[in-house]
TIVEXDO-704087 format. One record per residue: x, y, z of N, C-alpha, C in turn. Coordinates in nm, 2 decimals. Layout:
<node <X; Y; Z>; <X; Y; Z>; <X; Y; Z>>
...
***
This chain:
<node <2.50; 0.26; 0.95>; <2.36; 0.23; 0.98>; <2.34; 0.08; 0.94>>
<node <2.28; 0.00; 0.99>; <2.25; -0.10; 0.98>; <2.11; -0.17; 0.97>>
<node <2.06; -0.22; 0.85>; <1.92; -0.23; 0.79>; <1.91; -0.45; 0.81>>
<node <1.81; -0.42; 0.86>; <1.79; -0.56; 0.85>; <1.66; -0.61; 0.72>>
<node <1.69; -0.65; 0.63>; <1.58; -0.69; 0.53>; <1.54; -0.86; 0.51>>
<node <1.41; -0.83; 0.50>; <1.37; -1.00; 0.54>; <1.40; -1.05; 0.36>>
<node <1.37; -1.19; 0.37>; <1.39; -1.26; 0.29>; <1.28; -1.28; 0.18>>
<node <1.13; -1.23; 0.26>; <1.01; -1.27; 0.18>; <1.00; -1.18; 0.08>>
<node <1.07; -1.02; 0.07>; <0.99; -0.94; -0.05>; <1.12; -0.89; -0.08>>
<node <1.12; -0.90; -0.22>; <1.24; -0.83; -0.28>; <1.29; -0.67; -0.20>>
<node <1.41; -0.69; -0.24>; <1.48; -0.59; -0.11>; <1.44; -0.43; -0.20>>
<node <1.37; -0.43; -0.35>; <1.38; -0.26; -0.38>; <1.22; -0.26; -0.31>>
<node <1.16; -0.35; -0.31>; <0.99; -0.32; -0.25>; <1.03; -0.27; -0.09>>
<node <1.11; -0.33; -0.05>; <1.14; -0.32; 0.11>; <1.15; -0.14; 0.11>>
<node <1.26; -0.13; 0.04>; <1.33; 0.03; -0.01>; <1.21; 0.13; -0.02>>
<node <1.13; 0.05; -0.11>; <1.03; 0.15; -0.13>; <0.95; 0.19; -0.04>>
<node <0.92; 0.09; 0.05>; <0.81; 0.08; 0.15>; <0.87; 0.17; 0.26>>
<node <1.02; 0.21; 0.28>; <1.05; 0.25; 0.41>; <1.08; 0.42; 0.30>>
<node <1.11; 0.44; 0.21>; <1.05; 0.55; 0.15>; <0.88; 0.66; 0.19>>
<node <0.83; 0.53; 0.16>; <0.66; 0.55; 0.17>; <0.66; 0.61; 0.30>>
<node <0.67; 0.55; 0.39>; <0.70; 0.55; 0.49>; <0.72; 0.68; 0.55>>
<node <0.80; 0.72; 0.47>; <0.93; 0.85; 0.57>; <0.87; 0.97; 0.51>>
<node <0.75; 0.95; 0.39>; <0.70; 1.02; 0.34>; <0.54; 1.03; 0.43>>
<node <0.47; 0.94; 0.44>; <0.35; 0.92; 0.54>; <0.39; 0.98; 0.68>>
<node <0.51; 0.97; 0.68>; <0.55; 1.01; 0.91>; <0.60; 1.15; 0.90>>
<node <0.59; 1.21; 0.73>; <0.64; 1.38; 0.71>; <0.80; 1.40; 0.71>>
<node <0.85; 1.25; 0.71>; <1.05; 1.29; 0.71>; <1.06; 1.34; 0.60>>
<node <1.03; 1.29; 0.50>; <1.03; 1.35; 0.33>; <0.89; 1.42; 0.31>>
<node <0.89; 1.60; 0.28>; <0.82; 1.63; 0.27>; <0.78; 1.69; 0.09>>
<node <0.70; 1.74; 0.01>; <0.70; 1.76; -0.11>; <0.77; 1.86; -0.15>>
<node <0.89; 1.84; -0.22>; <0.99; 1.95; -0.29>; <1.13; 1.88; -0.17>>
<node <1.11; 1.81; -0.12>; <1.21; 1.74; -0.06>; <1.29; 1.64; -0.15>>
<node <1.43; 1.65; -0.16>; <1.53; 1.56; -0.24>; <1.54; 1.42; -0.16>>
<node <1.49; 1.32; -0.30>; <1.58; 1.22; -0.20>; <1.74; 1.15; -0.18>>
<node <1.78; 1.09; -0.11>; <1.95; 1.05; -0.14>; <1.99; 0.98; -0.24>>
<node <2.09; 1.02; -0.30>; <2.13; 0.98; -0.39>; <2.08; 0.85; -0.45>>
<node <2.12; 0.82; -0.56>; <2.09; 0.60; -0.59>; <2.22; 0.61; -0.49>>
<node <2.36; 0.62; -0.56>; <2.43; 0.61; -0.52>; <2.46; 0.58; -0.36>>
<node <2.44; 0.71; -0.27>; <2.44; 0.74; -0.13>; <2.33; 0.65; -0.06>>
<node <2.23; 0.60; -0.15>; <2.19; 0.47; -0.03>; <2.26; 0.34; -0.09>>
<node <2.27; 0.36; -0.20>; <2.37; 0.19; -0.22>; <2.48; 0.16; -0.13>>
<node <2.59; 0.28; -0.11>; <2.65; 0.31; 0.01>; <2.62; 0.28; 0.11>>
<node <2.51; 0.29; 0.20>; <2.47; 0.33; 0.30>; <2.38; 0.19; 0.36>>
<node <2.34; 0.13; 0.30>; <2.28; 0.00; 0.32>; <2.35; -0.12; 0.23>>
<node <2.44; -0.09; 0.13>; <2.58; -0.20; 0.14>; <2.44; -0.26; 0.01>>
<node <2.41; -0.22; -0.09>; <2.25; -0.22; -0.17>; <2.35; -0.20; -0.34>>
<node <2.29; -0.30; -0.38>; <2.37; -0.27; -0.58>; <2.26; -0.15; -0.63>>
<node <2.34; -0.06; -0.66>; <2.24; 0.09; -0.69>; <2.15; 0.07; -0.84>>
<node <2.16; -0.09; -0.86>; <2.06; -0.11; -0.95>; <1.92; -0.15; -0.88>>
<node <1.92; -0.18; -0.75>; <1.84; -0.20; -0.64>; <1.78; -0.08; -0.62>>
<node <1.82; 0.03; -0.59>; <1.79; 0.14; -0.54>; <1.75; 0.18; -0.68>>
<node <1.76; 0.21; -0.80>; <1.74; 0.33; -0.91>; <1.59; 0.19; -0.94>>
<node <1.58; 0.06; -0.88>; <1.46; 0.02; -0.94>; <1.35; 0.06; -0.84>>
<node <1.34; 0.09; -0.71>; <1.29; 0.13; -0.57>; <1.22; 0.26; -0.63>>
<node <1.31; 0.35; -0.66>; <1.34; 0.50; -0.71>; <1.21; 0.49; -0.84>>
<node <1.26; 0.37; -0.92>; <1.16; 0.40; -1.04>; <1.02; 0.37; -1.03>>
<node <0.97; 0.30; -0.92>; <0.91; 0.23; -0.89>; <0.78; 0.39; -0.83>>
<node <0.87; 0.46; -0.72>; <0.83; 0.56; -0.69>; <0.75; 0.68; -0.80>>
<node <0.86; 0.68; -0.89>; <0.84; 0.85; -1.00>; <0.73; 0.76; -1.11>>
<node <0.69; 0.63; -1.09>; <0.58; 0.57; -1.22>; <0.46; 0.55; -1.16>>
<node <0.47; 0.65; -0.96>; <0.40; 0.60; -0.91>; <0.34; 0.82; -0.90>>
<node <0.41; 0.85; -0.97>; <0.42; 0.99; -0.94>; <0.41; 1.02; -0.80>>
<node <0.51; 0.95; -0.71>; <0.53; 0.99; -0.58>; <0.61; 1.08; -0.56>>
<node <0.70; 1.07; -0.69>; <0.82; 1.16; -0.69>; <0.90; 1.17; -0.83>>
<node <0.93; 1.28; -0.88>; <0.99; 1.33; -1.01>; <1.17; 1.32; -1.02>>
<node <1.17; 1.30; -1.08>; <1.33; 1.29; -1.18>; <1.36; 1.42; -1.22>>
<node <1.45; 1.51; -1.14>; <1.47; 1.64; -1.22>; <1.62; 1.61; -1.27>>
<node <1.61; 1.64; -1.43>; <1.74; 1.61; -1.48>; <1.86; 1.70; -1.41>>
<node <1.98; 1.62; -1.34>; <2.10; 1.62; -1.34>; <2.09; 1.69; -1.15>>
<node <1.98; 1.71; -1.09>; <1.97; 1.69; -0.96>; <1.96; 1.58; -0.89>>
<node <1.85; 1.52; -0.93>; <1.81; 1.39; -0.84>; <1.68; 1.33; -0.84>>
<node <1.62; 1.28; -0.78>; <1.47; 1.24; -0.71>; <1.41; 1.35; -0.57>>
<node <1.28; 1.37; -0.64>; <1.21; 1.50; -0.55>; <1.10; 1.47; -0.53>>
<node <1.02; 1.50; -0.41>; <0.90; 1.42; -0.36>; <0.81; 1.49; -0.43>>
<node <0.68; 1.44; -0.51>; <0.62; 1.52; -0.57>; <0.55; 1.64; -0.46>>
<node <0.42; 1.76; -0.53>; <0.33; 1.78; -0.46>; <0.22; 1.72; -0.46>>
<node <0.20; 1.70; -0.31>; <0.06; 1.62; -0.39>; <0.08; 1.46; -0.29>>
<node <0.19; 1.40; -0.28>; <0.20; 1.29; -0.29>; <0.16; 1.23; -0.13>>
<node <0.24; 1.31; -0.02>; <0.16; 1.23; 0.09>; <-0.01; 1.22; 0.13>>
<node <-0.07; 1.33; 0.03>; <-0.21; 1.26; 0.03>; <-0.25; 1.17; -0.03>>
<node <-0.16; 1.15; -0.14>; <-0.20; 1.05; -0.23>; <-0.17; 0.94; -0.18>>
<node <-0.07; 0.89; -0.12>; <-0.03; 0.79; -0.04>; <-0.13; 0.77; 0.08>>
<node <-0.14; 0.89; 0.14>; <-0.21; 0.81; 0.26>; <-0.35; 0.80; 0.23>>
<node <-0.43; 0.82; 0.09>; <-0.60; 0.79; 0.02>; <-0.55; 0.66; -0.05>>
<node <-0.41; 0.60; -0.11>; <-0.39; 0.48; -0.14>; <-0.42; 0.36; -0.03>>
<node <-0.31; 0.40; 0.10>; <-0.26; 0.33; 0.20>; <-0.37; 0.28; 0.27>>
<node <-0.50; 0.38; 0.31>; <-0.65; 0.40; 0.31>; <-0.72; 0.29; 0.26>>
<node <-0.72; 0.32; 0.14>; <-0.77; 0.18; 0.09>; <-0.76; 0.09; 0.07>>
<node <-0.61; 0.02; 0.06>; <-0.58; -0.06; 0.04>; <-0.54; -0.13; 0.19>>
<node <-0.56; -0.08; 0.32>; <-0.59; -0.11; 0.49>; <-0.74; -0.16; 0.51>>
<node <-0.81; -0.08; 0.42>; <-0.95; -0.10; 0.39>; <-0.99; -0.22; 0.35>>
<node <-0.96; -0.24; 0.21>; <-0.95; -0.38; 0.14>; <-0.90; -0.53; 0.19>>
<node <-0.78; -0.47; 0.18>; <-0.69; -0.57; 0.24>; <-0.66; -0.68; 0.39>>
<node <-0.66; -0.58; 0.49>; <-0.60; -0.54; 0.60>; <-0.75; -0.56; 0.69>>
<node <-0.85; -0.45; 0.71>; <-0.96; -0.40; 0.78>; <-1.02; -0.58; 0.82>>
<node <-1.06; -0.63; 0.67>; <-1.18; -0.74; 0.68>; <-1.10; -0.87; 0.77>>
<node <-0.96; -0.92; 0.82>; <-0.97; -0.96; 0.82>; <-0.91; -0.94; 1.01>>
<node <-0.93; -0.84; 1.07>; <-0.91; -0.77; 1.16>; <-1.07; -0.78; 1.24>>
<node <-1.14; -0.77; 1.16>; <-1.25; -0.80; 1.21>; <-1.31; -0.94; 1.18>>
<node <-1.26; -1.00; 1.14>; <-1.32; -1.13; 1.14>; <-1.20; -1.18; 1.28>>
<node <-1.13; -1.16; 1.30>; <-1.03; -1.17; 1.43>; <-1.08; -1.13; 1.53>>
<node <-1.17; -1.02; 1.54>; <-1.26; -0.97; 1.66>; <-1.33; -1.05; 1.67>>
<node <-1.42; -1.08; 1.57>; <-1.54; -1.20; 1.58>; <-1.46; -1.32; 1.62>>
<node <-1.40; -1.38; 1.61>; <-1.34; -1.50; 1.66>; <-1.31; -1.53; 1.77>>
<node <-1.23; -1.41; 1.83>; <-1.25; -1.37; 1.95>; <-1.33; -1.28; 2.08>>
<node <-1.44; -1.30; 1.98>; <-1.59; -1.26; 2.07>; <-1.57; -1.14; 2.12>>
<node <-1.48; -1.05; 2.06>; <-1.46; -0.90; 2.15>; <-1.58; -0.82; 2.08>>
<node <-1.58; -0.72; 2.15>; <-1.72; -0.60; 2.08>; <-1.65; -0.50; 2.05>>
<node <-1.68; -0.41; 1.95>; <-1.60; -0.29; 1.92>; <-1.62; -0.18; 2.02>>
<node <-1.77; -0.15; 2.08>; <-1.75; -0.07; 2.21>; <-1.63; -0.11; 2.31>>
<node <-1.64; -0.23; 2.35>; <-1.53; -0.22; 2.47>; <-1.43; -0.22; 2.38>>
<node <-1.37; -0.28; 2.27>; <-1.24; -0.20; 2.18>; <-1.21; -0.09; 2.23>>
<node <-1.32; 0.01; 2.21>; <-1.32; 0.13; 2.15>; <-1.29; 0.22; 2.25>>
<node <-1.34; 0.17; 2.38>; <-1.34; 0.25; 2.52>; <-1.16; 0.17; 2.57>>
<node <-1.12; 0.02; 2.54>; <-0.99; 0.00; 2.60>; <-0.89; 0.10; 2.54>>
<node <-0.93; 0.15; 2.39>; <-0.82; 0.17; 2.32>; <-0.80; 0.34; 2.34>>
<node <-0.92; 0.42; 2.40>; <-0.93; 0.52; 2.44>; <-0.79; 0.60; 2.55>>
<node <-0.74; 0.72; 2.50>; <-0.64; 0.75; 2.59>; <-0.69; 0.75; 2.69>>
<node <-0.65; 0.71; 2.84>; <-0.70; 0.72; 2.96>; <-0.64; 0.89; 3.02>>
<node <-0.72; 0.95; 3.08>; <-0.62; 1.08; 3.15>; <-0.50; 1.05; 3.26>>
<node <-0.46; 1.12; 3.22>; <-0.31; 1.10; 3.33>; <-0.39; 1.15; 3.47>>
<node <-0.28; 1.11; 3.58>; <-0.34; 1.10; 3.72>; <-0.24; 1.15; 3.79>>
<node <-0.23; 1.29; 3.87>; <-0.13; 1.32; 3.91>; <-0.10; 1.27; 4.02>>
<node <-0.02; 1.24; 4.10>; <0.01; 1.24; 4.23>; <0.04; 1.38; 4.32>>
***
């Protein structure tokens, strides 16, 4: 498998983020193991000091627990907590300047709101 990682953010944040991720989209669900340090150091060609800092990064985040001499386990609990984090920090972050993008470009949020609307399918 082949990972392409950018240059701007250290590659265990990268790690973590596609972690988060696979946890937010339900791939990793809670009581779910994740792969080895090892088996992704492998697997993305990654020094497994990279990965076990990704990993630590997670279990201090109580995203996921350290069971001695199994592995890393997704907590319970954690994709809500993630996506009440993700939430606000889209909120904070992200939201204000998405709308000042609207405003700049003179759109209204009704017609947003109606373009962005599923349209119904149309049979033939």
């Amino acid at each position: 498998m082949s990972v392409t990682w950018n240059d701007t953010t250290p590659i265990y944040l990268q790690l973590k983020e596609r972690v988060v991720a696979m946890m937010l989209d339900g791939v990793l669900k809670p009581g779910d193991a994740l792969p080895s340090v090892r088996q992704v150091a492998a697997d993305f060609q990654l020094n497994p000091i990279t990965v076990s800092r990704a990993y630590q990064e997670l279990a201090d985040e109580s995203l996921v627990e350290k069971r001695r001499g199994l592995g890393m386990y997704v907590t319970d609990g954690a994709p809500e907590k993630l996506l009440a984090s993700e939430r606000e920090r889209f909120l904070r972050d992200e939201w204000p300047l998405v709308v000042e993008r609207i405003a700049r470009l003179g759109l209204r949020m009704d017609q947003l709101m109606r373009d962005a609307a599923p349209q119904p399918e149309t049979r033939s």
